[in-house]
C-alpha positions in Angstrom: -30.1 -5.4 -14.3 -29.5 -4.0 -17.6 -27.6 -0.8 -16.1 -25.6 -3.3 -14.3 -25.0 -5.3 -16.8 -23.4 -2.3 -18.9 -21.4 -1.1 -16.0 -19.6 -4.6 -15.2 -19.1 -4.4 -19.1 -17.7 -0.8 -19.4 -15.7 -2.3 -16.0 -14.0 -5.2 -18.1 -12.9 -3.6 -21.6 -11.1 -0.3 -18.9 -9.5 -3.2 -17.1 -8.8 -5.2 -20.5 -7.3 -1.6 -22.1 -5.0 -1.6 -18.5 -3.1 -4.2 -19.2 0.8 -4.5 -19.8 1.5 -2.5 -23.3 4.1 -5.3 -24.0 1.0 -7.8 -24.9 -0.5 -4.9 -27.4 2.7 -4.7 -29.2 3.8 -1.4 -27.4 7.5 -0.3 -26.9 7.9 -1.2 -23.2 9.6 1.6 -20.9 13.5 1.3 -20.5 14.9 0.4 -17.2 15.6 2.9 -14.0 19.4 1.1 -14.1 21.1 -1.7 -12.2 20.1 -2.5 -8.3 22.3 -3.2 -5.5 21.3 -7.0 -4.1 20.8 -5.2 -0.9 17.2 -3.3 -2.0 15.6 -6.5 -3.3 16.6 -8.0 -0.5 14.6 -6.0 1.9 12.2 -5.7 -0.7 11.6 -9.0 -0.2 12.4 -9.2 3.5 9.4 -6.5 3.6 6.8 -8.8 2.1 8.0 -11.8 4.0 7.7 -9.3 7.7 4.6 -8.3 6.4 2.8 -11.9 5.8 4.2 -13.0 9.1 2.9 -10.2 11.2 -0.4 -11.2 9.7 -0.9 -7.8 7.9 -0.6 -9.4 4.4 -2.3 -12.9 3.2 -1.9 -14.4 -0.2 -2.8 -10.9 -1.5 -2.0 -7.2 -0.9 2.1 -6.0 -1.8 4.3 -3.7 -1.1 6.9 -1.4 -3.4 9.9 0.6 -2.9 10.8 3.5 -5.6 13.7 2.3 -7.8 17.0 4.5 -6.0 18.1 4.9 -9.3 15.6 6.6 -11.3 12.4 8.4 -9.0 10.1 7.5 -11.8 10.5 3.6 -12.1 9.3 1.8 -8.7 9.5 -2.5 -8.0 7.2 -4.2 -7.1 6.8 -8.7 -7.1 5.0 -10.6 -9.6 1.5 -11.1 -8.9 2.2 -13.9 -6.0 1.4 -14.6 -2.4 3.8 -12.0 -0.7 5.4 -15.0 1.5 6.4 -16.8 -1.4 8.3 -13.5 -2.9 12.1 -14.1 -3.6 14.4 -11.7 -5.9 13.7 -13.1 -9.1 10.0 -12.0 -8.6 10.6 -8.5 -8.3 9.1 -6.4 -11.4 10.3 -3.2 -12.8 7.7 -0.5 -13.6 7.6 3.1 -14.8 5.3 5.3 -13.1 1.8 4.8 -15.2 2.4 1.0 -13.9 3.6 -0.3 -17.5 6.1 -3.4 -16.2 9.6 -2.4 -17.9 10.6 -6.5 -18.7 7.4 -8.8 -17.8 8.9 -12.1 -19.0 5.9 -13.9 -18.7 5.3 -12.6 -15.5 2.1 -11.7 -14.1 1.7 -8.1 -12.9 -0.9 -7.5 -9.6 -4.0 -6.0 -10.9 -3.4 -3.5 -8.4 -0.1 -1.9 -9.2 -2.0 1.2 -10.2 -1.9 2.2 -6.2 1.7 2.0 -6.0 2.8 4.2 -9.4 -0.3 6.9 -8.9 1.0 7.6 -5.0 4.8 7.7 -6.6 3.2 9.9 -9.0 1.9 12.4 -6.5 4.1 12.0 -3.7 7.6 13.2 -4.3 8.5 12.5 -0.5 7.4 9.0 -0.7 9.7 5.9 -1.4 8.1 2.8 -0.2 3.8 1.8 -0.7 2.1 -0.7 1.2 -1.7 -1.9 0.3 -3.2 -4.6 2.6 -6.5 -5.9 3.5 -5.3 -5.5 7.3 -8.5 -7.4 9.1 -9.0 -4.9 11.9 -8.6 -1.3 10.1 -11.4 -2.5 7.4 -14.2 -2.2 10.2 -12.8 1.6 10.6 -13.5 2.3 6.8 -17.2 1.4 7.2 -18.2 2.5 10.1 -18.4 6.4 11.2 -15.9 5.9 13.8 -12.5 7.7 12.8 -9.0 5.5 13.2 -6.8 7.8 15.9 -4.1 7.2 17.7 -4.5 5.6 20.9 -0.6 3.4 21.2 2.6 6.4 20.9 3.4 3.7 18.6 1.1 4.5 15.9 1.5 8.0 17.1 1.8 9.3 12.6 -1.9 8.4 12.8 -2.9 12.0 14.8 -2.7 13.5 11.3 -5.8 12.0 10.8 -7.1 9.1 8.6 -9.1 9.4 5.5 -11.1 7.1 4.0 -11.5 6.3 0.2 -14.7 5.8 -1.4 -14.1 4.2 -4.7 -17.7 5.2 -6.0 -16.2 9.0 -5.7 -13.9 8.4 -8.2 -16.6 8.0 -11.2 -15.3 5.1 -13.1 -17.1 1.9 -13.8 -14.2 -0.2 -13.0 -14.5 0.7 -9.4 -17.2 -1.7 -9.2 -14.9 -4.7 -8.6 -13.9 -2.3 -5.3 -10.2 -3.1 -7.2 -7.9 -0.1 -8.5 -7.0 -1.7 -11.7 -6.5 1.5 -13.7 -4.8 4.9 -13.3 -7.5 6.6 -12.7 -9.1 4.6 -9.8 -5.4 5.0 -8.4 -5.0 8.4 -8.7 -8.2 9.2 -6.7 -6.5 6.8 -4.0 -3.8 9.0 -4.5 -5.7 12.8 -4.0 -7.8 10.9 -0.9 -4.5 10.1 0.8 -3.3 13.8 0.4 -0.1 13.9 2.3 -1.0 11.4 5.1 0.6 8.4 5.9 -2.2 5.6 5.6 -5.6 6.2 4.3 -8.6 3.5 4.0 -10.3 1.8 1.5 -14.3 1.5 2.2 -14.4 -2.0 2.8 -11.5 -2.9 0.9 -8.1 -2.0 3.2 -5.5 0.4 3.7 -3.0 2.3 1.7 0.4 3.1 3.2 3.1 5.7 1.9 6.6 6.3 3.9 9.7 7.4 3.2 11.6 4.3 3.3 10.3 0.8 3.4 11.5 0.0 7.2 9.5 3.2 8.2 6.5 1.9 5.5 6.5 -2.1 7.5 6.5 0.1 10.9 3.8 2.0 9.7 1.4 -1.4 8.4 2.1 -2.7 11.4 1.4 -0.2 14.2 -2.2 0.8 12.1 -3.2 -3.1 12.3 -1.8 -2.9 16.2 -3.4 0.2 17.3 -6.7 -0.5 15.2 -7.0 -3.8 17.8 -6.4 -1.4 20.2 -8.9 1.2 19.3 -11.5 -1.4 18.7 -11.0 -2.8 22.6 -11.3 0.6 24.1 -14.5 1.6 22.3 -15.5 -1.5 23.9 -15.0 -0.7 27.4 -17.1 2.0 26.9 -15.5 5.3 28.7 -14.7 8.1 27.1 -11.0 7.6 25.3 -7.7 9.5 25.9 -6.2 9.7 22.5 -2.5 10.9 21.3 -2.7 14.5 21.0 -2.1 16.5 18.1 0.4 17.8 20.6 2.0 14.3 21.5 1.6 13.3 18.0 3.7 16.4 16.7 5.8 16.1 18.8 6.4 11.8 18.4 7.2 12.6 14.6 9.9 15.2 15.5 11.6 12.5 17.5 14.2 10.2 15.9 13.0 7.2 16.3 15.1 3.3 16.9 13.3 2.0 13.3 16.7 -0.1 13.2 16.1 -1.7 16.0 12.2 -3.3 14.6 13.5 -4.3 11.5 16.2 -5.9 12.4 14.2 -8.1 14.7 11.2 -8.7 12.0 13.5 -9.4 9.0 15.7 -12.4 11.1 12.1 -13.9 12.3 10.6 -13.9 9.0 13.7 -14.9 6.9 15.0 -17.4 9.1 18.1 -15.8 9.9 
């Protein structure tokens, strides 16, 4: 008890230290410039996709990288992803230090989105959800593959994150609430597209934030999927690393989704 007591105390004063440097009296970071109305609008349009395809609930988020500046990304106010509208979209630079808070709240959880930025060059858009049917996948010993050519980026493979491996009492809330539990996120995801969170969620890293919504929503789809052929009980013909190569060399109709899941969830 007393070793756990210590732990959840050493948890709370890293968390405490994590928070915005605006409340400690710190200079915050200056802005990545001006944004066209058209990026928050399918920032938002992406959260609102995203909580109607049932792959985020009142938590979980998703970023985009600012176009103007790689090393500032936006990301909403801490806020049930449904209810996101411009005016909740946060600056941030890259250690996940909000550029103007205003009062606003930041998600504890930010630390995902500016530690994959940091080590992924390639990637412009982070998802993190608590996607109900990948979590049994991250505490079980049976890998997520690719059974729908739909979720055909998964034949890559799937890691899963153990937040214990990261060595930092904070990771016992299972929340990444500093820069350190969110750059071991970060090294576990490697350059995949999705990786897991034991018992927690998923992470997902694309290049754009269509192609990131695809991606949430085809691991959620094909995770069903997987979970209903295991139980038939035959053996299981998976994508091939053949079929799956091949999938990701072919242009795909992304348009043609998002269009179609941004007029359902906005109304249009």
């Amino acid at each position: 008890m007393i070793r756990l007591a210590a732990a959840l105390t050493a948890a709370l004063l890293l968390v405490l230290a994590s928070e915005d440097h605006s409340a400690n009296g710190q200079t915050p970071p200056a802005s990545g410039g001006p944004l066209d109305s058209s990026v928050l609008a399918d920032l938002v349009a992406a959260n609102r996709i995203l909580a109607g395809e049932s792959i985020l609930d009142a938590y979980g988020h998703v970023s985009i990288r600012h176009p103007g500046n790689p090393n500032r990304y936006l990301l909403s106010r801490s806020l049930a992803p449904v209810l996101v509208t411009a005016q909740d979209i946060m600056e941030y630079d890259l250690d996940s230090t909000p550029v103007d808070p205003r009062g606003r709240v930041s998600v504890l959880e930010r630390f995902i989105h500016g530690e994959v930025y940091k080590a992924r060059p390639d990637v412009n858009a982070v998802i993190h959800s608590h996607s109900p049917t990948v979590v049994p996948f991250s505490v079980t010993q049976v890998p997520l593959r690719p059974v729908l050519h739909a979720a055909s980026f998964l034949w890559v493979g799937v890691p899963v994150w153990e937040i214990r491996d990261a060595g930092d009492p904070a990771g016992a809330t299972m929340l990444v609430r500093n820069g350190v539990l969110g750059k071991s996120l970060a090294a576990k995801l490697g350059d995949k597209p999705v990786a897991l969170m034991r018992g927690h969620g998923n992470v997902v890293a694309a290049p754009n934030v269509q192609t990131a919504v695809r991606y949430a929503i085809y691991t959620e789809v094909n995770a069903r999927m997987q979970a209903i052929a295991i139980s038939l009980g035959s053996p299981i013909t998976y994508i091939s690393p053949e079929e799956g190569a091949a999938m990701s060399r072919t242009p795909a109709d992304a348009g043609r989704a998002w269009d179609l899941w941004k007029r359902k969830a906005m109304g249009l």
